[in-house]
C-alpha positions as CSV (number, residue, x, y, z in Angstrom):
1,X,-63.3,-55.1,101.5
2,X,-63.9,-58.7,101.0
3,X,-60.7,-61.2,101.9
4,X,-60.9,-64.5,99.8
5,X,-57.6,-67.2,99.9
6,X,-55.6,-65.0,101.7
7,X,-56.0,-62.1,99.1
8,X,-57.9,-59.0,99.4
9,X,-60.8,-57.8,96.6
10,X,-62.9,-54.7,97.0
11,X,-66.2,-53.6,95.6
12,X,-67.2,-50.8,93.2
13,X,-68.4,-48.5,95.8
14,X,-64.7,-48.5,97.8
15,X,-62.8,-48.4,95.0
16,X,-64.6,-45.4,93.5
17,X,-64.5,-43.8,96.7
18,X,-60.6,-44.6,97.2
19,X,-59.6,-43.1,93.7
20,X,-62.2,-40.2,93.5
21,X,-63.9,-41.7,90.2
22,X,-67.7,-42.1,89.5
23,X,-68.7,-46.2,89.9
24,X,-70.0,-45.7,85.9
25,X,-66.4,-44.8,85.4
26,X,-64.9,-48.1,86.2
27,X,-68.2,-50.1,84.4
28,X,-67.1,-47.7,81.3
29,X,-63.4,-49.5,82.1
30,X,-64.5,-52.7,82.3
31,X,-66.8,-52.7,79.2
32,X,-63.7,-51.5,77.0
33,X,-61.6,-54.1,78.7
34,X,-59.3,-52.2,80.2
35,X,-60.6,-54.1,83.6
36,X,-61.5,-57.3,84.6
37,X,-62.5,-57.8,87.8
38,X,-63.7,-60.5,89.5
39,X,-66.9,-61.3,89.9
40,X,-69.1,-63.0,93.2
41,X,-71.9,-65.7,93.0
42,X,-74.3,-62.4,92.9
43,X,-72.5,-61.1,90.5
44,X,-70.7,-58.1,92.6
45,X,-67.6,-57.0,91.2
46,X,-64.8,-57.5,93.1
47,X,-60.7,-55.9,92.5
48,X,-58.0,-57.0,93.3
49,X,-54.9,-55.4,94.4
50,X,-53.7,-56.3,90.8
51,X,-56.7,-54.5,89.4
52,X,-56.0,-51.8,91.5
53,X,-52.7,-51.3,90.4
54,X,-54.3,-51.6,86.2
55,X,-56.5,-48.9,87.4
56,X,-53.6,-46.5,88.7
57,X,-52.2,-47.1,85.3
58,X,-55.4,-46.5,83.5
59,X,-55.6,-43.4,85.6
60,X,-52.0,-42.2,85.2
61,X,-52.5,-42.1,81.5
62,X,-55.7,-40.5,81.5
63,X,-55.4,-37.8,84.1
64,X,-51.6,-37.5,84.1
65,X,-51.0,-37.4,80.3
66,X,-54.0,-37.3,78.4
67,X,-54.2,-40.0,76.7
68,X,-57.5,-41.3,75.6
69,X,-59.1,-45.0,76.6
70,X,-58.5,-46.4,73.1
71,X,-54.6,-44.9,73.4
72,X,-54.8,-46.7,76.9
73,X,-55.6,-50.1,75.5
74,X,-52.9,-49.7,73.4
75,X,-50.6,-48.7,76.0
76,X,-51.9,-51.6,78.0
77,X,-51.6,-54.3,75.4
78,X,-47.8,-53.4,74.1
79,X,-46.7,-53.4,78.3
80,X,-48.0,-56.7,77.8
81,X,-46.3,-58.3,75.3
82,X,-43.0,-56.7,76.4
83,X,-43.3,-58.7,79.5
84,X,-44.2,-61.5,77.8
85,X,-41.2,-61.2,75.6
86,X,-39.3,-59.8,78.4
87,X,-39.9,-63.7,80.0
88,X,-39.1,-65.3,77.0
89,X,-35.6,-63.6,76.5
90,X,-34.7,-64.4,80.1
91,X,-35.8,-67.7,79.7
92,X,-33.5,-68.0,76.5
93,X,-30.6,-66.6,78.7
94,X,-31.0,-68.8,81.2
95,X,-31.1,-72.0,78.7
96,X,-27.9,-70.3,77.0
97,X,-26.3,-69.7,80.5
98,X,-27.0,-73.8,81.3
99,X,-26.0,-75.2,77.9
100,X,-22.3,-73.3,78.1
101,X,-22.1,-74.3,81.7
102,X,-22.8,-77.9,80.5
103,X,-20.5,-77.6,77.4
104,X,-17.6,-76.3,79.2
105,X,-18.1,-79.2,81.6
106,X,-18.5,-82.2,79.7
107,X,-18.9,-81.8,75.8
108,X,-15.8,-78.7,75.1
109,X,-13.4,-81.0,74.0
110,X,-16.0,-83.1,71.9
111,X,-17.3,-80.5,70.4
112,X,-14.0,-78.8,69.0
113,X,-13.1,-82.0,67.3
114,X,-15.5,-81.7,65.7
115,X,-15.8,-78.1,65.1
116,X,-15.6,-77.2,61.0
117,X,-12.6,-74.9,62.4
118,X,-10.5,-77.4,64.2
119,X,-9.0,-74.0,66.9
120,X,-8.9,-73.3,69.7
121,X,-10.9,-70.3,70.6
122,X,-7.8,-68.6,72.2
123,X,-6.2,-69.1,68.1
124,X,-8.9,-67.3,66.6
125,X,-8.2,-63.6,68.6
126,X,-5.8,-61.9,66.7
127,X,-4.3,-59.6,69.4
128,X,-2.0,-56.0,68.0
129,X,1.2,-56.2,69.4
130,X,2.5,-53.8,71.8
131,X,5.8,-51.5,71.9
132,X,7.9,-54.6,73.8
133,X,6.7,-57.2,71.7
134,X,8.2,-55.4,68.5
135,X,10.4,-58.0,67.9
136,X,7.6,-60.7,67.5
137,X,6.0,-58.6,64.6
138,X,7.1,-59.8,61.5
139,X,8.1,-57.5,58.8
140,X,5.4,-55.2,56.6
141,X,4.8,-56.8,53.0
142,X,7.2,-55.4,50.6
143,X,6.0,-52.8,48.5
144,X,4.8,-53.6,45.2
145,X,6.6,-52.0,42.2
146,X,5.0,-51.3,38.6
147,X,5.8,-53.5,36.1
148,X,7.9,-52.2,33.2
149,X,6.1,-52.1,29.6
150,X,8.2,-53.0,26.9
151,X,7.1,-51.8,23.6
């Protein structure tokens, strides 16, 4: 184990050892991109905890379900554009969440002037009207009768 900026990498042979795979194993994972560890001036490979963590997922997949190292990739690469998406939707909440903040505070009254539907939100709810308020509830429509035919 190797500690570089605080963080700690470890080479092939450990990590091998640790998870009970063959060093050609982990090459094999790095060829087909599933790893990418880092590398020193000699060109030792060196894993992070991050890559450690990619490899328990590599591993889960393999050994756990049987899925095979071209299922992984895919696996790997659709995790990773649901977090990237995943950021981007709760960045978009969090710019909704400040706009209506900053519209209630400042800009509400502006902006409902001018609104195409000049109402106040509160006018556009159309609530049913309970037992007490039967009074308030106007009258049903008058029911429509056929016209007579005259011959």
């Amino acid at each position: 184990m190797k500690k570089t900026s605080g963080k700690a990498y470890y080479m092939i042979s450990v990590v091998a050892q640790k998870y009970s795979i063959h060093p050609q194993t982990l090459r094999l994972y790095e060829r087909e991109g599933l790893l990418k560890p880092s590398r020193t001036e000699g060109n030792t490979r060196l894993y992070s905890e991050e890559d450690l963590e990619q490899l328990e997922t590599i591993l889960a997949l393999t050994r756990d379900l049987g899925v095979n190292l071209a299922g992984v990739e895919i696996i790997l690469n659709m995790r990773r554009k649901i977090e990237r998406m995943q950021t981007e939707v709760n960045e978009f909440m969090e710019y909704v969440k400040r706009e209506l903040a900053r519209g209630i505070d400042r800009e509400w009254e502006q902006r409902l002037s001018t609104a195409l539907v000049k109402s106040a939100p509160t006018d556009l709810v159309r609530m049913t009207p309970r037992s007490s308020d039967a009074s308030d509830t106007p009258p049903p429509p008058a029911k429509a009768t056929p016209a007579k035919a005259s011959h």
